[in-house]
C-alpha atoms as one frame of an Amber mdcrd trajectory, in Angstrom:
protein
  22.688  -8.371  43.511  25.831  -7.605  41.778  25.857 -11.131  40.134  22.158
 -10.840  39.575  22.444  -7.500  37.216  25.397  -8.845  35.570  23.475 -12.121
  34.462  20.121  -9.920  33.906  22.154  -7.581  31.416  23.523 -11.128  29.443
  19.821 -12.208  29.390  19.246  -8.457  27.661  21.421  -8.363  25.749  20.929
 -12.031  24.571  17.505 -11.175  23.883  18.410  -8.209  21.783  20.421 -10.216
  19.661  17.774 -13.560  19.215  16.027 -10.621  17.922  18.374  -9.194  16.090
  18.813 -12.467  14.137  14.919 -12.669  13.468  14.933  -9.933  10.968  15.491
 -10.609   7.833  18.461  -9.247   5.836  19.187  -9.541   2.080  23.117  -9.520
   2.415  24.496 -10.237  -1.038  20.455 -10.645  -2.152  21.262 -10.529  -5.967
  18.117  -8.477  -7.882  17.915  -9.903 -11.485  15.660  -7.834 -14.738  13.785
 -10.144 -16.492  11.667 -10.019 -19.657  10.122 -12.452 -21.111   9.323 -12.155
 -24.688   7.259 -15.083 -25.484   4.478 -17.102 -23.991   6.121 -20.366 -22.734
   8.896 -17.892 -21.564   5.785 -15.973 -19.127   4.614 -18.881 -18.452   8.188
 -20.489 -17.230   8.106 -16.885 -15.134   4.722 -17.399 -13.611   6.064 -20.872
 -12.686   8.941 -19.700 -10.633   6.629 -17.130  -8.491   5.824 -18.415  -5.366
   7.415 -21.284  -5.981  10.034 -20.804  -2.795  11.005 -17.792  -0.744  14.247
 -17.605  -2.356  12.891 -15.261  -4.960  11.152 -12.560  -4.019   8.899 -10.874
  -6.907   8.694  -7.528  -6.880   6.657  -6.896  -9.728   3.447  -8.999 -11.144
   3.793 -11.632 -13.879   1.103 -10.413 -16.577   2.701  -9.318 -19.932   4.885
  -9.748 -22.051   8.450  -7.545 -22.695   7.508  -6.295 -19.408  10.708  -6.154
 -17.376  10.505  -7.872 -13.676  12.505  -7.173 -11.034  13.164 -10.286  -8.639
  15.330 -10.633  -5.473  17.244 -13.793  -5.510  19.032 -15.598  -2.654  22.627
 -16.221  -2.933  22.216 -19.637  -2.935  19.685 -19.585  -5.722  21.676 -17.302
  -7.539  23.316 -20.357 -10.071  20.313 -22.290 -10.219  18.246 -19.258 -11.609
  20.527 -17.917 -14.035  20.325 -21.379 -15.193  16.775 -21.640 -15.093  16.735
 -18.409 -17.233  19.480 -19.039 -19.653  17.854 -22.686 -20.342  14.447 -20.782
 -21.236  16.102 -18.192 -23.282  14.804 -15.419 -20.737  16.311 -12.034 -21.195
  17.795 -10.924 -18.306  19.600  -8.610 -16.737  21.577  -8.152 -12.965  21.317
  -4.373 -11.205  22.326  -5.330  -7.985  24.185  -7.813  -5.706  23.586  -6.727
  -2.288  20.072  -6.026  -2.000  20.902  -4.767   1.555  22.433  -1.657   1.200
  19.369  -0.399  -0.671  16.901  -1.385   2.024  18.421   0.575   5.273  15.081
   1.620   7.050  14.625   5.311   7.360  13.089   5.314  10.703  13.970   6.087
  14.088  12.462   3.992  16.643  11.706   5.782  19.237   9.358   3.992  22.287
   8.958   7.049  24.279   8.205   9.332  21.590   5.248  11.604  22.385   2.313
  12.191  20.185   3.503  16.197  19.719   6.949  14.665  18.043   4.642  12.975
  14.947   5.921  14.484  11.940   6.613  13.503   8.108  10.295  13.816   8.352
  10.431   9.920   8.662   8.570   6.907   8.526   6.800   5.792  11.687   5.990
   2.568  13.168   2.150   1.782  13.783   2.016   2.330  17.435   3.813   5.515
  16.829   0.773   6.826  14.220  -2.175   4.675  16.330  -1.245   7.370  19.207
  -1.655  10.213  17.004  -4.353   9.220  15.952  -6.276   9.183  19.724  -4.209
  12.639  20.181  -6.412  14.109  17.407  -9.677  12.793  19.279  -8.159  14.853
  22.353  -6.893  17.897  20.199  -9.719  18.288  18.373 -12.924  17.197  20.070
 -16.063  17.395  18.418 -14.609  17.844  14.440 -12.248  14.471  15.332 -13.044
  10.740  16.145 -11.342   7.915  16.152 -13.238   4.571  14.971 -12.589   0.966
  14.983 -12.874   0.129  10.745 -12.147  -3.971  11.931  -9.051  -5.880  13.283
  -6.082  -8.412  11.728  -5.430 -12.025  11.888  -2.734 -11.244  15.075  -5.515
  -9.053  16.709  -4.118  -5.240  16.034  -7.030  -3.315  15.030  -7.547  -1.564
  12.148  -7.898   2.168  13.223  -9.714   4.986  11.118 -10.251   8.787  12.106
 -13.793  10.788  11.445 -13.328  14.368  10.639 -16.153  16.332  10.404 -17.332
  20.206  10.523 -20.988  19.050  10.699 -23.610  16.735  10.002 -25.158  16.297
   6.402 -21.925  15.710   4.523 -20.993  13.901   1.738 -17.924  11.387   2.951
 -14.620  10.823   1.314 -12.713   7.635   2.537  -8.952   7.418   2.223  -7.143
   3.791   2.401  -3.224   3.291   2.874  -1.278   0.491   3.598  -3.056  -2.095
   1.767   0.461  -3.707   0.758   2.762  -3.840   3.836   6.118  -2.739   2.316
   4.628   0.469   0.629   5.036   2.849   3.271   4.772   5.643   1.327   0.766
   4.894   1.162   0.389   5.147   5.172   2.603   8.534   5.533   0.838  10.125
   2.450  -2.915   9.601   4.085  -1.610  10.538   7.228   0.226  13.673   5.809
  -3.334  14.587   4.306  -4.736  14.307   7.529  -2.857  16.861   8.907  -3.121
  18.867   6.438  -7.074  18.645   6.450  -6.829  19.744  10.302  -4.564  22.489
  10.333  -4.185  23.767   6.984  -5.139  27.463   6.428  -4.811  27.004   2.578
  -8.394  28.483   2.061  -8.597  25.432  -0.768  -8.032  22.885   1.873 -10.415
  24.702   4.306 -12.798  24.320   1.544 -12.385  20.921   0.909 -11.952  19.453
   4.439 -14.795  21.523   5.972 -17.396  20.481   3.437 -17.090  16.567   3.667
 -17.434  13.887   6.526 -13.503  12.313   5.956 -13.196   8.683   6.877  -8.865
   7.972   6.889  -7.603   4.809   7.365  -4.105   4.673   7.101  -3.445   1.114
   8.302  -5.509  -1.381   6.475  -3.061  -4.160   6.953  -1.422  -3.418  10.148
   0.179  -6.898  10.513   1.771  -6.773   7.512   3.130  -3.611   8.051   4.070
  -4.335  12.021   6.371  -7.649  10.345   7.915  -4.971   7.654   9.757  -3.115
  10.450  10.589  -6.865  12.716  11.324  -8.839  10.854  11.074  -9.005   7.006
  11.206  -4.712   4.922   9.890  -6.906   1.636   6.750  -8.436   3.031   3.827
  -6.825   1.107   0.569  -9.910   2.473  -1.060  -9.819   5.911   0.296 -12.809
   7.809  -2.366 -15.578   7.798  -0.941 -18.522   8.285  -1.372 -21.129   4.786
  -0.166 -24.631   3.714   3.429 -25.539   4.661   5.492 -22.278   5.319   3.682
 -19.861   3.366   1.734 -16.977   5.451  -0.240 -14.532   4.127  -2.894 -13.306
   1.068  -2.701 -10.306  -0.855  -5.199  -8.309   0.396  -6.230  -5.926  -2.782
  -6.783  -9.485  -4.765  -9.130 -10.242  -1.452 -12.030  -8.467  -1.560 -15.580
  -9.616  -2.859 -15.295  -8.062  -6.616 -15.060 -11.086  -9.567 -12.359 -12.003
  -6.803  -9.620 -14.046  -8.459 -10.965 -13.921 -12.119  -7.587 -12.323 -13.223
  -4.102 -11.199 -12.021  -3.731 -13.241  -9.000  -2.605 -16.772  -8.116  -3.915
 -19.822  -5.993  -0.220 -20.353  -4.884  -0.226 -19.250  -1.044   3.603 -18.820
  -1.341   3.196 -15.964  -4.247   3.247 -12.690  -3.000  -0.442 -12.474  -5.476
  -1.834 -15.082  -3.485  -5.768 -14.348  -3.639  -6.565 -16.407  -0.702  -8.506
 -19.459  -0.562 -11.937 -17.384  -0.721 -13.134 -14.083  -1.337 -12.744 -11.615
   2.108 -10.736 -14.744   3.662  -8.385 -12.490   5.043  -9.981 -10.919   8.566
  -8.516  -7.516   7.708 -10.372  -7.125   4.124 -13.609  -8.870   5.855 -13.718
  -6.496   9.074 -13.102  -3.494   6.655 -15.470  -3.619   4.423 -18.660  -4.990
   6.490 -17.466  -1.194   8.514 -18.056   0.129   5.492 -20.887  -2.083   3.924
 -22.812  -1.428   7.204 -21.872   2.244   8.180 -21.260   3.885   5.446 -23.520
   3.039   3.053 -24.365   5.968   0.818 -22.539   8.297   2.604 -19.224   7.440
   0.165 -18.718  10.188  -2.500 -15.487   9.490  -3.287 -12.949   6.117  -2.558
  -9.110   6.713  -2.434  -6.471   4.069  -2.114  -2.825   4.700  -1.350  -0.383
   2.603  -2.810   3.112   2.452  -4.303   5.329   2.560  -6.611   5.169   4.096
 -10.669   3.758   7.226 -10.372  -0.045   6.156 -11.773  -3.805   7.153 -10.885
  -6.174   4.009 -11.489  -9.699   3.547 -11.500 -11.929   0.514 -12.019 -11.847
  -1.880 -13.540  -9.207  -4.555 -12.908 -10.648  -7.815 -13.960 -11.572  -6.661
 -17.394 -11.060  -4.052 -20.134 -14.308  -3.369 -20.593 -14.851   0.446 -19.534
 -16.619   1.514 -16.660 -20.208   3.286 -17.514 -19.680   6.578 -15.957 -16.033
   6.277 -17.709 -16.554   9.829 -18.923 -16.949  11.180 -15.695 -13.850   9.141
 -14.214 -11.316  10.319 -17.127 -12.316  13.789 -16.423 -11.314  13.825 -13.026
  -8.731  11.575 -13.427  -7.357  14.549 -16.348  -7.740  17.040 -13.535  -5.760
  15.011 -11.166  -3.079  14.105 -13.406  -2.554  17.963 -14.810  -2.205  18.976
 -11.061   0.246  16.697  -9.085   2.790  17.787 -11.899   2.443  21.505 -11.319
   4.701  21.939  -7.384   7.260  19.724  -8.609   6.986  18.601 -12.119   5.941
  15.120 -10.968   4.595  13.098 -14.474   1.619  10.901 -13.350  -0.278   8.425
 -16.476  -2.528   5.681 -15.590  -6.085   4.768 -16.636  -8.334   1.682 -15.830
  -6.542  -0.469 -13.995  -6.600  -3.469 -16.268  -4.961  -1.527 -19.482  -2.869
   1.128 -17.375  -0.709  -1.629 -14.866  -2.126  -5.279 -15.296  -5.258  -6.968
 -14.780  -5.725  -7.332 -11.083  -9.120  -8.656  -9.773  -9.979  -8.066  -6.286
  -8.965  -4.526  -5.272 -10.387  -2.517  -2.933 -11.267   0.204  -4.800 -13.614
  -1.783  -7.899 -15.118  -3.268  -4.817 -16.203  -0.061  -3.530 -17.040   0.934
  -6.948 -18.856  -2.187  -8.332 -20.074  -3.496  -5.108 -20.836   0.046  -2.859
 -22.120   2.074  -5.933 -19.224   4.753  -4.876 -19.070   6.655  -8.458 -15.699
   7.822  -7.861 -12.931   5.346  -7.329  -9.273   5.774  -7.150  -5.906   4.211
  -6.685  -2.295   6.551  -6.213   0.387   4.493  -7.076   2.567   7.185  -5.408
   6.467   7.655  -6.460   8.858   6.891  -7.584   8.222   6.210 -11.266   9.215
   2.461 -12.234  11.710   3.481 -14.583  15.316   1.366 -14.054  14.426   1.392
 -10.225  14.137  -2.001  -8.441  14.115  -0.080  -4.816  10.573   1.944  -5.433
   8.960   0.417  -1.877  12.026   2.541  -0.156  11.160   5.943  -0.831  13.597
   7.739   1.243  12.333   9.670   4.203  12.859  13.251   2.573  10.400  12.608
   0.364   7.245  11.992   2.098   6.299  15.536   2.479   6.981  16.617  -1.162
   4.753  13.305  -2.191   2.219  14.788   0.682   1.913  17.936  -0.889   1.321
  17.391  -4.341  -1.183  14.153  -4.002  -3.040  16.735  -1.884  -3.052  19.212
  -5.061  -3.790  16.376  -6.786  -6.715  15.600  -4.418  -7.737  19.023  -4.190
  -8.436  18.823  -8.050 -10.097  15.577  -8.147 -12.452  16.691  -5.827 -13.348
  19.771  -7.413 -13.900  18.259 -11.194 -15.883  15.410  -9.840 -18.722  17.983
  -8.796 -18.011  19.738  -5.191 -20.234  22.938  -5.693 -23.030  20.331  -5.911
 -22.604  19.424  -2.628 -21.389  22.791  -0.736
């Protein structure tokens, strides 16, 4: 038995370590600036994304004297200064070891129980899937959990109902669209919360007179692989043509899908997929809400991350939406208030004009194709400003980015019209 335990612990621990070696590290990673000042110069740019997995792009390839931040493998590291120099490209390195920057702040923790969820770190999904059921048990009758659809790897896609009665207006909140962001998925669950045991008589307000549909895991997959294996990966994990896996999923959905600010290049972290809703994630979701929520939608919310902006349709053209008016008002109200707890500067606009075209998102979907009149996208902090690290938001600031996108929402909610519906 003796001999048994010792070669059981080797076959552990040799596990542990196979695993160990899975994830992926960015040890001496270099992360290059780039700007590229003329066309053939965006165009050479374009080129190199999702061309290989040695560069990572961690910004889209749209405009020009835009600056781009790209993670580069070591080995690459010649061979794309060369590329750059050859081309003219402006450039500029602000970090070698893309490693130390990307140290998770979470705690894994298998036995945690449902009573220990809190915003003082980033969870895993399992970890926020069992809150989630813990509300149905806390809070029977105003709480329910639903099934909003399911992933390529078979995880489903869990939303929560809260409700104070029937006859409501509904309010749907979306987070972790992109995998890496995990700002997005704390900040709707930090709502949540907030919604159920808040005694802010504003919140009480708020959460009492709508039917709230939260989702805070749209692309569970993606996420699940950002704490294995890979902190970078922003796609869901489909697998496409040679070693590339994965679509984005706000280029996915079924909205002049792949018009504008995406690519047909499955390695490209833009990928739109071969086909609209070809990704099982953005499909299941939005048939839930095609086919049981029809109508009921006042308001659409999408969590994402990073540069600080509020977005509303469209992205696959300039052209304004027609209740524009109505959107820059709220979106004025919104803005003015997530800067009042902690000074916090928000801009933004349409999202074509404000960040880059980008056809495809949930939220012009919900707009153009589910006639919800208010549509909006957080592109929660930091600010983009000489940061390269914006997906790692460090832990201790979850709750102050909680708090004031709740003012924020707060305000949105009561310029777009909530005495009409109270």
């Amino acid at each position: 038995m003796k001999g048994l335990s010792v070669t059981l612990c080797v076959a552990i621990l040799g596990l542990a370590s196979v695993s160990l070696a899975l994830k992926a590290r960015y040890d001496n990673y270099h992360v290059f600036q780039v700007q590229p000042n003329t066309v053939e110069q965006l165009e050479f740019i374009k080129q190199l994304d999702g061309s290989r997995d040695s560069y990572i792009f961690l910004d889209a390839v749209h405009y020009l004297n835009s600056k781009i931040n790209v993670v580069v493998a070591p080995h690459r590291v010649p061979d794309f200064v060369n590329a750059l120099e050859k081309h003219s490209v402006t450039y500029e390195l602000v970090d070698t070891n893309a490693q130390a920057q990307l140290e998770d702040d979470i705690v894994a923790n298998p036995n945690r129980r449902s009573d220990d969820y809190g915003w003082e770190e980033y969870h895993e999904l399992d970890d926020t899937y069992n809150w989630l059921h813990s509300l149905e048990n806390k809070y029977p009758g105003v709480v329910s959990v639903f099934k909003a659809g399911h992933s390529y790897e078979g995880r489903d896609i869990l939303g929560v109902k809260v409700t104070y009665g029937p006859g409501k207006k509904g309010i749907f909140l979306e987070g972790g669209m992109h995998a890496r962001e995990w700002i997005g998925p704390a900040t709707t669950t930090y709502i949540l919360n907030q919604l159920l045991t808040s005694t802010d008589k504003e919140v009480r307000m708020i959460a009492e007179s709508f039917d709230w549909y939260v989702v805070p895991h749209a692309n569970p997959d993606g996420y699940v692989y950002t704490h294995t294996t890979d902190r970078l990966w922003r796609k869901t994990r489909t697998p496409y043509e040679g070693d590339c896996f994965g679509a984005d999923p706000n280029r996915n959905w079924g909205f002049h899908w792949n018009e504008i600010g995406a690519t047909d290049k499955p390695c490209s972290d833009t990928y739109a997929g071969p086909y609209a809703f070809s990704e099982i994630e953005t499909k299941t979701l939005a048939e839930y809400i095609a086919n049981e929520l029809k109508g009921k939608i006042f308001l659409y919310v999408s969590f994402h991350s990073y540069s600080q902006l509020l977005l509303f349709p469209y992205g696959h053209t300039n052209e304004l939406p027609p209740n524009y008016d109505d959107l820059k008002r709220v979106f004025d109200a919104a803005v003015s208030a997530i800067s009042v707890r902690y000074g916090t500067k928000y801009t933004g606009g349409n999202i074509y004009d404000a960040i880059y075209p980008a056809a495809g998102a949930s939220v012009d979907w919900a707009y153009g194709e589910q006639d919800v009149k208010y549509a909006f996208c957080y592109e929660l902090r930091p600010s983009s400003l000489g940061l390269w690290t914006g997906f790692k938001l460090p832990a201790d600031k979850i709750i102050p980015t909680g708090e004031e996108t709740l003012d924020s929402l707060l305000a949105m909610i009561k310029e777009a019209g909530i005495t009409h519906f109270l």
